[in-house]
C-alpha positions as CSV (number, residue, x, y, z in Angstrom):
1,X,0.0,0.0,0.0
2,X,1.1,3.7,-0.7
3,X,1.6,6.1,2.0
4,X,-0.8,8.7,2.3
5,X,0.0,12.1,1.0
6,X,-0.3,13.1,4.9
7,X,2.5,10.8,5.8
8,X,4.7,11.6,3.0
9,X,4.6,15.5,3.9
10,X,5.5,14.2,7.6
11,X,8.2,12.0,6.7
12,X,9.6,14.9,4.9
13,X,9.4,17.3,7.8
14,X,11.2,15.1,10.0
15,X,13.5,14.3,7.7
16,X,14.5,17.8,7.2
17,X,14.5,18.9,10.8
18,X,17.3,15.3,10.9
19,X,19.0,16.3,8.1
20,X,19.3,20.0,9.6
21,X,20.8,18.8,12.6
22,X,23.3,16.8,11.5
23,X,24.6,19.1,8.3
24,X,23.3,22.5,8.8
25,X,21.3,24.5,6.3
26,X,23.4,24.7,3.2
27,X,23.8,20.8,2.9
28,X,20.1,20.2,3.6
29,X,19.0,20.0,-0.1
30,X,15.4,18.9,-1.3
31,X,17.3,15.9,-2.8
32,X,19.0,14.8,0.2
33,X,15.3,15.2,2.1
34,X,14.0,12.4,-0.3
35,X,16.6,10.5,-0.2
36,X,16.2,10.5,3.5
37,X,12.7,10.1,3.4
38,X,12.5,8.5,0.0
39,X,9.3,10.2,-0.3
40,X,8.5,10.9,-4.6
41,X,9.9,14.0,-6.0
42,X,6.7,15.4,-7.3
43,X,5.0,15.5,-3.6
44,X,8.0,18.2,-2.7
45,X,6.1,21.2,-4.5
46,X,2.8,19.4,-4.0
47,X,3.3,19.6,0.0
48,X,5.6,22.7,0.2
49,X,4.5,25.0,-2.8
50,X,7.0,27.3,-1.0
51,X,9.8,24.9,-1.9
52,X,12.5,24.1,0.2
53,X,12.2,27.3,2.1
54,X,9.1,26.4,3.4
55,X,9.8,22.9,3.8
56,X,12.8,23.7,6.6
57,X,10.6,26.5,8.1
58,X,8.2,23.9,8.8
59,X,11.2,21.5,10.4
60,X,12.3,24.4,12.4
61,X,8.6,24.7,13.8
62,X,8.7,21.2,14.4
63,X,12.1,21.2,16.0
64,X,10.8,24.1,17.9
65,X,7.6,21.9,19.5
66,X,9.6,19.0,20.4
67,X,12.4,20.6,22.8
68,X,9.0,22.9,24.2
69,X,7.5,20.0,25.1
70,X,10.7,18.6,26.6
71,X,10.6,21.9,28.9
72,X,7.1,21.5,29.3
73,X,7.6,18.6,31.0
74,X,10.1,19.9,33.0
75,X,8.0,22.4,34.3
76,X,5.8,19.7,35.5
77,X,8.2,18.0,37.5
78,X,8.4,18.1,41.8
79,X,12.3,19.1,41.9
80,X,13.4,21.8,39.2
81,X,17.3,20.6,39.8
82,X,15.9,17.1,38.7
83,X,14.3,18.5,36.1
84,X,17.4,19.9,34.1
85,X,19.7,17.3,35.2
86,X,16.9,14.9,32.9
87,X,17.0,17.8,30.4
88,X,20.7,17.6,29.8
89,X,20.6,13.4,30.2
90,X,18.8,13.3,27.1
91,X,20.8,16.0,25.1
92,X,23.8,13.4,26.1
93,X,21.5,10.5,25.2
94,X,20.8,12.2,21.5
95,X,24.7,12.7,21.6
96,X,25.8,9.2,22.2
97,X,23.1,7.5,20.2
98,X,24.0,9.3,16.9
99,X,27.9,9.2,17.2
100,X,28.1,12.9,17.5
101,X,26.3,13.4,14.5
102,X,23.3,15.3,15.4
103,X,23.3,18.4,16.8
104,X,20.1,21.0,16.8
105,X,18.2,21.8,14.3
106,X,17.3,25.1,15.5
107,X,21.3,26.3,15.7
108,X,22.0,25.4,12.3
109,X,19.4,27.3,11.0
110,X,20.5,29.9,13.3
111,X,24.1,30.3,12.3
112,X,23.7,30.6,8.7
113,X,22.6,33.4,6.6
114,X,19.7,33.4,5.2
115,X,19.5,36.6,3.3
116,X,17.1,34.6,1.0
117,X,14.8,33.5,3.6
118,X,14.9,35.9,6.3
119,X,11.4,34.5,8.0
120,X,14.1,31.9,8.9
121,X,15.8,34.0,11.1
122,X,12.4,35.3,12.5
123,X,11.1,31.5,13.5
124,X,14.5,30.5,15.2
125,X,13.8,33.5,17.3
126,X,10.5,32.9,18.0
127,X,11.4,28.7,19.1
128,X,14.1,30.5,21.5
129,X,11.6,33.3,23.0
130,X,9.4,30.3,23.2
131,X,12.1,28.0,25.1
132,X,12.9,31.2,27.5
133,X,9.7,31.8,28.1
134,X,8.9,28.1,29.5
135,X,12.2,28.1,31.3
136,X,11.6,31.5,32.5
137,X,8.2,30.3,34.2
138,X,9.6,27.5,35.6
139,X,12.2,29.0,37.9
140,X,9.9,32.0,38.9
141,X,7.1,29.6,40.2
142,X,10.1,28.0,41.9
143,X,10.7,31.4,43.8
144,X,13.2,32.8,41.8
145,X,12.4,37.0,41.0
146,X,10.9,37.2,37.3
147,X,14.5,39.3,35.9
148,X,16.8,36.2,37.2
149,X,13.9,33.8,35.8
150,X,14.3,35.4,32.4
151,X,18.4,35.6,32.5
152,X,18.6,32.1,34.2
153,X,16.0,31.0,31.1
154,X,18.5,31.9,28.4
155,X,21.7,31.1,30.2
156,X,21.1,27.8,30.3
157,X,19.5,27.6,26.5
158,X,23.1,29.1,25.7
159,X,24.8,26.5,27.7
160,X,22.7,23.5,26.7
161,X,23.3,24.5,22.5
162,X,27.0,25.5,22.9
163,X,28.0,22.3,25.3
164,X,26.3,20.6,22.3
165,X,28.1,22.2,19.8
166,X,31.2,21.5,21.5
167,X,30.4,17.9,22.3
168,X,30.6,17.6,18.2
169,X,33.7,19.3,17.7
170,X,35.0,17.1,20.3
171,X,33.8,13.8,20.0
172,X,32.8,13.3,23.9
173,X,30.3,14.3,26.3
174,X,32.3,16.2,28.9
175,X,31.4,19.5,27.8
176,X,27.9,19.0,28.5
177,X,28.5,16.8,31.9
178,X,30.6,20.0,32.7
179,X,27.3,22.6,31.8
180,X,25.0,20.3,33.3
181,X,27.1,20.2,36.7
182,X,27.3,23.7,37.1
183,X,23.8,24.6,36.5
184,X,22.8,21.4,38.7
185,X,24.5,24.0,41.5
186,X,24.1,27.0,40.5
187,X,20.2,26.0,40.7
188,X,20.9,24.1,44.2
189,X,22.1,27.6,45.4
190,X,20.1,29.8,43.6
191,X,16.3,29.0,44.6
192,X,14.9,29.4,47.7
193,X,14.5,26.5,50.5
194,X,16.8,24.1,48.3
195,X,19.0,21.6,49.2
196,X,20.8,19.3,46.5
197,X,19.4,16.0,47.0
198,X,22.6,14.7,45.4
199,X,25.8,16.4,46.7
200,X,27.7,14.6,44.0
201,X,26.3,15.4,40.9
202,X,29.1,18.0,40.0
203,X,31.6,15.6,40.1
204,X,31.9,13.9,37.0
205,X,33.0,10.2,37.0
């Protein structure tokens, strides 16, 4: 049986929002995306009438939704400390799994010019304000003031995408055990009425 057009245009969005992880926007190429997905050439313009600009605007929004939804979660959790240690554990997880392959999706859009498509440039900022703003109202119903929610919010988007960029260049994990470590206590320190429940979580085997 033939997929249906609806999976097709799904496969290809995933497959773009993969492909832009692992080789950035300039390498992702509508025929890489089918030979990812191995979805037929004539559904590209059918699905995506904006072509391939549309088709990695939509994997950015995609890419977007799934780390929200990570947070999310997070912010649904009893112990915020607990919370972005497990954030960080599956950063490494992705890491590990894929050799150091795959990096986010939402970076390598960001770090390339896109003088062709600047409402790319416009939807990576909107998936950060979005991550912030989750991350942001997390730590300030944990007791933390809403100006050191919002700073806290984007340091430790900065230090979970650059530990991950390094981890690439460097072919190991320590660079995000190191991040994760020091935000597990600068977090321990930082709210109010905390104690670590795990004094040796900084320490890295």
């Amino acid at each position: 049986m033939s997929p249906r057009k609806s999976d097709s245009r799904e496969r290809m969005v995933v497959g773009t929002a993969a492909l832009l992880g692992e080789y950035g926007v300039g390498a992702t190429s509508v025929d890489r995306v089918l030979a990812r997905t191995g979805a037929p050439r004539g559904s590209v313009y059918h699905h995506f009438p904006g072509g391939r600009a549309q088709l990695i605007n939509e994997a950015v929004a995609l890419a977007g939704d799934y780390v929200a939804d990570l947070i999310d979660a997070a912010t649904r959790a009893d112990d915020v400390t607990e919370a972005m240690d497990a954030f960080f554990a599956l950063w490494r997880d992705r890491l590990v799994e894929s050799d150091f392959r795959v990096g986010c999706p939402i970076v390598a859009v960001a770090v390339e010019t896109n003088d062709d498509a600047p409402h790319l440039a416009r939807s990576v900022a909107e998936v950060f304000a979005r991550w912030r703003d989750a991350l942001a109202g997390l730590f300030l119903r944990n007791g933390l003031p809403e100006a050191r929610s919002r700073r806290l919010a984007a340091f430790v988007i900065a230090a979970v995408e650059g530990a991950v960029i390094m981890c690439r260049a460097e072919h190991s994990t320590a660079p995000l055990d190191d991040a994760a470590a020091e935000i597990h206590d600068l977090l321990v320190h930082a709210l109010p009425d905390r104690s670590d429940p795990d004094p040796g979580h900084g320490t890295r085997p």
